[in-house]
C-alpha positions in Angstrom: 76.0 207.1 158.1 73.0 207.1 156.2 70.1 208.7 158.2 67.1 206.0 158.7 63.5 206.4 158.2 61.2 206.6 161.5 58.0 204.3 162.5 54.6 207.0 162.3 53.2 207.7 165.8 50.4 209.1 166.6 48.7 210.8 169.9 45.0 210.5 169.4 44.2 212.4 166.2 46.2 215.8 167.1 50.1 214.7 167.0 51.8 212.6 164.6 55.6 212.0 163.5 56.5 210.2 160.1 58.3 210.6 157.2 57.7 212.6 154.5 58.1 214.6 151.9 58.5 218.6 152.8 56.4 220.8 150.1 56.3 224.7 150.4 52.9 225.6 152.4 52.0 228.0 149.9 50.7 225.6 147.7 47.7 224.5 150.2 44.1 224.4 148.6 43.0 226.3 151.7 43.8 230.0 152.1 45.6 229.9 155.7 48.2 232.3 157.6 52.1 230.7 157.9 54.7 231.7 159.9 58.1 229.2 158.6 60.9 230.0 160.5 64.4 227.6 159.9 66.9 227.4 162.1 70.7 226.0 162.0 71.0 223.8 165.0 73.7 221.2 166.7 71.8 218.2 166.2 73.1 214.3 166.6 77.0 215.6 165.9 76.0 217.8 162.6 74.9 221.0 162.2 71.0 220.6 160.4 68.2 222.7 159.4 65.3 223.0 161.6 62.1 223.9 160.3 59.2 225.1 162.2 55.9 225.8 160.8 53.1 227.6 162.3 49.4 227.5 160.5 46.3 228.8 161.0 42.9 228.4 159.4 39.5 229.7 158.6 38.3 228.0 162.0 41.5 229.2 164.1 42.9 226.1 164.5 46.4 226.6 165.3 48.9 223.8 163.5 52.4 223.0 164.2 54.9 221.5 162.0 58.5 220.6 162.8 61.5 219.4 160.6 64.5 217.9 161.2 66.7 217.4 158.2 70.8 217.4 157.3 71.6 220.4 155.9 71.7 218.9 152.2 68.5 217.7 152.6 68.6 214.2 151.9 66.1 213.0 154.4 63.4 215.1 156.5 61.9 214.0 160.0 58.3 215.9 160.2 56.3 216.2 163.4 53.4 217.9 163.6 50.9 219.1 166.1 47.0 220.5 165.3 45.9 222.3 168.5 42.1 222.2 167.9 40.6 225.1 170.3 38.3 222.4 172.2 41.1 219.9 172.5 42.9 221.5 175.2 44.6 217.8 176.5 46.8 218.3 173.3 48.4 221.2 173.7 50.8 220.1 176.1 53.0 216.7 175.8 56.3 215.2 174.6 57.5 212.7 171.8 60.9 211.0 171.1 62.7 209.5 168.8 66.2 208.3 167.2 68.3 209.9 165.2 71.9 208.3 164.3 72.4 206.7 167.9 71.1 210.1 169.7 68.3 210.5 171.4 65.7 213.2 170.4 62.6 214.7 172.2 60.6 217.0 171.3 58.3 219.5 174.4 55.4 221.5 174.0 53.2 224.0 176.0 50.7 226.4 174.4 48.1 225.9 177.0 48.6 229.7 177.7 50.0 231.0 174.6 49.2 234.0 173.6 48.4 235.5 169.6 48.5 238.5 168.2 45.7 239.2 165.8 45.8 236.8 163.1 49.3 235.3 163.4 49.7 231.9 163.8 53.0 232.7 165.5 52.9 232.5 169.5 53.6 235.8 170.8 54.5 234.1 174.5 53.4 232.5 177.5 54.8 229.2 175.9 57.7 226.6 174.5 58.5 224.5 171.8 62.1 222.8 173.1 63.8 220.4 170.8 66.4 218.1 173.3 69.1 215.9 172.1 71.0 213.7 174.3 69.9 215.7 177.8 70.9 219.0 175.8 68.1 221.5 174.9 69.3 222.2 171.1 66.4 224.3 170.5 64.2 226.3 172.9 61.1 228.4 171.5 59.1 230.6 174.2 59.5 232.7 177.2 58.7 230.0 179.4 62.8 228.7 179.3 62.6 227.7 183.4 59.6 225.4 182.9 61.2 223.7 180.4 64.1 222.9 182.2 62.3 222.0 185.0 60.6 219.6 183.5 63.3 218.3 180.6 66.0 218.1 183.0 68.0 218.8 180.4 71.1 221.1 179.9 71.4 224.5 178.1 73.1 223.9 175.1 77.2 225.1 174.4 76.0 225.9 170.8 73.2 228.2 170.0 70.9 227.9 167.1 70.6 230.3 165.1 67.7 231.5 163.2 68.7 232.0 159.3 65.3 232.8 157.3 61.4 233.5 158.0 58.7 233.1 155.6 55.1 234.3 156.5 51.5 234.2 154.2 49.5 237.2 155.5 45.5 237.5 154.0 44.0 241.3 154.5 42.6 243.4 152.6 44.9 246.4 152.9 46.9 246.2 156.1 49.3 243.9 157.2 51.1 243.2 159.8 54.3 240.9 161.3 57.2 241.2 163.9 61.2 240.2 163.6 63.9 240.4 165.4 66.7 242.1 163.1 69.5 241.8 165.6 69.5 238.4 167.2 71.9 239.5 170.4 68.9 241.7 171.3 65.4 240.0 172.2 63.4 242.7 171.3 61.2 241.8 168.5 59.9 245.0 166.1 56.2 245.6 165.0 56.2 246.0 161.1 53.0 247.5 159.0 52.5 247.4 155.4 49.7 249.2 154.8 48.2 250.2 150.9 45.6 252.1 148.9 45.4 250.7 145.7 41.8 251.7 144.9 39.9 255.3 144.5 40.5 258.3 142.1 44.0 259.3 143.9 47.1 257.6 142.5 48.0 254.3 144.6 50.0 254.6 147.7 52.0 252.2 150.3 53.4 252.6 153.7 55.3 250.4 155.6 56.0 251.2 159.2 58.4 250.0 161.7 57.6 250.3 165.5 54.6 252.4 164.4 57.4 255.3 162.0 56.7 255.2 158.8 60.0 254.4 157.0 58.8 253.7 153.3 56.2 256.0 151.6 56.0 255.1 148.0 53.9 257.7 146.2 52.6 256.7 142.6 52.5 253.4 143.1 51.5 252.2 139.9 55.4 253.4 138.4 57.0 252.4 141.7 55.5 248.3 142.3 59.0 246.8 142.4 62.0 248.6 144.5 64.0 248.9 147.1 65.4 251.1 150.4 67.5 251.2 153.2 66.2 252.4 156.5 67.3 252.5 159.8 66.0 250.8 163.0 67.9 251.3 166.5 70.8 252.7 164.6 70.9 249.5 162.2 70.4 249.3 158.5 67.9 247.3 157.3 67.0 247.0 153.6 63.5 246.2 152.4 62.4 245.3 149.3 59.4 244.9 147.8 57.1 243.5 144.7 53.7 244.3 144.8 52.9 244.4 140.5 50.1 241.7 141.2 48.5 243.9 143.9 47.9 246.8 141.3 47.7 244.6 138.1 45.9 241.5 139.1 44.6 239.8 136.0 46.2 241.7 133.6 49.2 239.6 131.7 49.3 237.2 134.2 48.4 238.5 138.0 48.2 236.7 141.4 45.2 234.7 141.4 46.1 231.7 139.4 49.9 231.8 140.7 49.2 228.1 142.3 48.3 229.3 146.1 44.4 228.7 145.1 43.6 231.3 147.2 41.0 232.8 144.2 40.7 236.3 144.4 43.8 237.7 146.1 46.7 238.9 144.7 50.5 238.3 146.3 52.8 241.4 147.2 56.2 239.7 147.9 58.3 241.8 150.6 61.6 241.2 152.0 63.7 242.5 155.1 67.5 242.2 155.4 69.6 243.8 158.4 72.8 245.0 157.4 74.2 247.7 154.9 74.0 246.5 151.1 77.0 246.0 149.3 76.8 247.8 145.8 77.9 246.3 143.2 78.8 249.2 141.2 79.7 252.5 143.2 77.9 255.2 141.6 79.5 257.5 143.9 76.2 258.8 144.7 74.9 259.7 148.0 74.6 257.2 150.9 71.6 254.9 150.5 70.9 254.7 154.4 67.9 256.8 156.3 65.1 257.6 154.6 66.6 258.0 151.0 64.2 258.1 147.9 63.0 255.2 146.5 65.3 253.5 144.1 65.0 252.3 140.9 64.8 248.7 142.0 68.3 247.7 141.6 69.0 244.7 144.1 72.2 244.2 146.3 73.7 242.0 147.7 74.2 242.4 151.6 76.7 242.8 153.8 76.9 243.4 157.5 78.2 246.3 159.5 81.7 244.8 160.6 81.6 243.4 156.8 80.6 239.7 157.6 77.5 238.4 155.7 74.3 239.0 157.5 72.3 235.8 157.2 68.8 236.5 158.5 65.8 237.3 155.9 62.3 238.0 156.5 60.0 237.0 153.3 56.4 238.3 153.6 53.9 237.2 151.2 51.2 239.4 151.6 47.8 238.4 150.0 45.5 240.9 149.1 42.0 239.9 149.9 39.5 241.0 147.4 
């Protein structure tokens, strides 16, 4: 059954649903910190993407965007929310809709949520709850007994299940995010890149996990693309990184004019993958886990610790704020 569009609503000027066309939030005129996470969820008798987006500006206004599309993609359902900081009416309320003869509604509460430095991302005190047919498909927040208090609806049998996260991060040297790398476990990890890229001493980056350094690349200017695998609560995690417009901005084609319009910052591109890699070729060499040396920036493909494919990735764009 082919999926049909939706009327536009509106809630004063602060929530509207419609239709439309999903671009990649990097390419906003306006320099802004983004937190995407997607999620695979039990929608209206089909497993679908769910996309939530979280923004914030120059003027701390907090934004929220939610997607609901088919897995191919064919047609997107966008809802989104701007939680102006003297609107405080907005930031708690409902809307529904239909999708394929089911019944969808979507719950907020960020009246009390709490942030974390610049992060758009709620750290807690609040929900986001996506319900389909009296069954909460998709529950965001701490605050799960309010929601169902309120909802009325059922858990659901099927749990989504969080597949990627993409985050824009603007500093001038350190930055700074959270993730979960094991999604049976609820604790959430404090990552740190930090860099010096300037001065007479060669460049240098750290990147710390729950405040250990686990990456210290030395030389920096030889070393701007590579790899490693580390370990966090007795789990391998690799990290990978590409940070060549950090160092040579400008020169042969750097960050600036990369279509983010962010004018003078340069992009460092880092990702985070739990589970051991899988090498294509065995070398035969020594183990990559711990705190090996960096390596030569061969990637691998990954592969968990019972052997089934670890799905979750963390992308963090890191802009480097002249």
């Amino acid at each position: 059954m082919a999926l049909q569009p939706l009327r536009a609503f509106s809630v004063g000027a602060q929530a509207s649903l419609s239709t439309e066309k999903v671009t990649d939030d990097s390419s906003n005129k306006t320099p802004q910190s983004t937190v995407t996470c997607v999620y695979q969820t039990h929608v209206a008798g089909y497993w679908r993407n769910v996309t939530i987006t979280w923004g914030k500006n120059l003027m701390n206004s907090i934004s929220l965007n939610l997607i609901i599309n088919s897995l191919e993609g064919e047609t997107s359902y966008s809802f989104k929310l701007d939680l102006k900081p003297w609107h405080f009416w907005s930031k708690r309320g409902s809307k529904g809709f239909e999708l394929e003869g089911s019944n969808i509604e979507i719950h907020w509460d960020l009246r009390s949520a709490k942030f974390i430095g610049t992060c758009p991302e709620p750290a807690g005190d609040y929900y986001v709850a996506v319900v389909c047919d009296e069954e909460i498909v998709l529950l965001l927040g701490n605050y799960k007994n309010k929601v169902y208090k309120r909802t009325k609806a059922k858990p659901t049998l099927v749990e989504a299940v969080l597949v990627s996260k993409k985050e824009n991060v603007f500093a001038k040297k350190s930055f700074a995010t959270r993730a979960k790398f094991d999604e049976k476990k609820q604790q959430e990890h404090d990552i740190i890149i930090e860099s010096s890229t300037s001065g007479l001493k060669d460049p240098e980056m750290w990147i710390s996990i729950d405040g250990l350094v686990m990456v210290h690349v030395k030389n920096l200017q030889w070393k701007f693309r590579g790899n490693q695998v580390v370990t966090v609560n007795k789990q391998p995690v690799q990290i990978f990184w590409d940070v060549h417009d950090w160092l040579f901005n400008g020169e042969g084609g750097g960050g600036s004019n990369n279509g983010n319009g962010s004018g003078g910052s340069s992009q460092g591109l880092f990702t985070f993958k739990p589970g051991a890699p899988d090498l294509e070729e065995d070398d035969g060499g020594d183990s990559p886990h711990g705190n090996s040396d960096v390596s030569d920036g061969t990637y691998f493909s990954t592969k968990s610790n019972n052997g089934a494919s670890s799905d979750f990735c963390l992308l963090l764009f890191a802009w480097k704020i002249e």
